[in-house]
C-alpha positions, 0 to 999 in steps of 0.5 A: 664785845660790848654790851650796853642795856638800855630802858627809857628810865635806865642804863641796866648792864654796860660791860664786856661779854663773851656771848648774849642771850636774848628772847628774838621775835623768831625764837631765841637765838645767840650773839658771839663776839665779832658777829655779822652787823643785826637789827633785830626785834625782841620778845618778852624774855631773858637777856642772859649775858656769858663771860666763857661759859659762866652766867653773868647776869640774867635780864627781864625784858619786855621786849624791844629791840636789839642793834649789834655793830662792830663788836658792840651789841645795844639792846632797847628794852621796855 
């Protein structure tokens, strides 16, 4: 899937992950690819993106809001 983080003053990640890790309002929870359409709100946490079991990239955030669409997941962060 698609996966683009985005800040008011940046663009921090944009590629193709397997699997999204990210800090939820009711605990952390994962997204996988082709997963049902979500609007969710987020905490301050990591972001931790996956290519199979490998740690891509790991991501601070504030908070913020994440949107997850046919295949592509857009995280607004502060």
């Amino acid at each position: 899937m698609i996966v683009e983080i985005l800040t008011p003053e940046a663009l921090l990640y944009k590629g193709e992950v397997t699997s999204v890790s990210v800090p939820g309002a009711k605990g952390p929870f994962v997204i996988l690819e082709h997963h049902a359409p979500i609007i969710s709100m987020l905490t301050a946490g990591e972001v931790k993106l996956f290519q199979g079991k490998k740690e891509l990239q790991s991501i601070t955030i504030k908070g913020g809001t994440l949107e997850c669409n046919h295949n592509k997941t857009v995280i607004l962060a502060d």
